[in-house]
Steps between C-alpha positions, in 0.01 A plus 500: 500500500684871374529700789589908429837515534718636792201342763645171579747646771274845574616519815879550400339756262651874546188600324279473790623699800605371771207617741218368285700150538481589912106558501445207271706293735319631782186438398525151423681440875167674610283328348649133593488630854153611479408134344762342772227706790207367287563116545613552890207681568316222299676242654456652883155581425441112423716373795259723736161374405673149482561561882164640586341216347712258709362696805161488406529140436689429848198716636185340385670138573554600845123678559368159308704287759375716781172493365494074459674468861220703646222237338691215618534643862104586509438125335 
């Protein structure tokens, strides 16, 4: 595939300053760390209903073996 010529090493170009090289630099390290935040917060988000759910669980088992040991005592 023809490419234009003089853009297969662009970024040892003296064509494009120096500065616009910075900024384009810097905005691709900000957005990997945005998308690095995105799947932590994901990923924490996920872990912390995973945990509530394991309460809630451990919760209603204990109030349904509280609740059968109370029939059992009046029986």
């Amino acid at each position: 595939m023809p490419h234009a010529p003089g853009w297969d090493h662009w970024w040892l170009s003296t064509d494009v300053p120096l500065s616009t090289k910075g900024f384009w630099g810097i905005g691709i390290l900000m957005l990997t760390l945005s998308l690095v935040n995105f799947v932590k917060y994901r990923f924490d988000n996920q872990q912390r209903v995973d945990r509530i759910n394991r309460i809630e669980e451990a919760r209603n088992e204990k109030l349904l073996e509280d609740y059968v040991g109370e029939i059992k005592d009046v029986a």
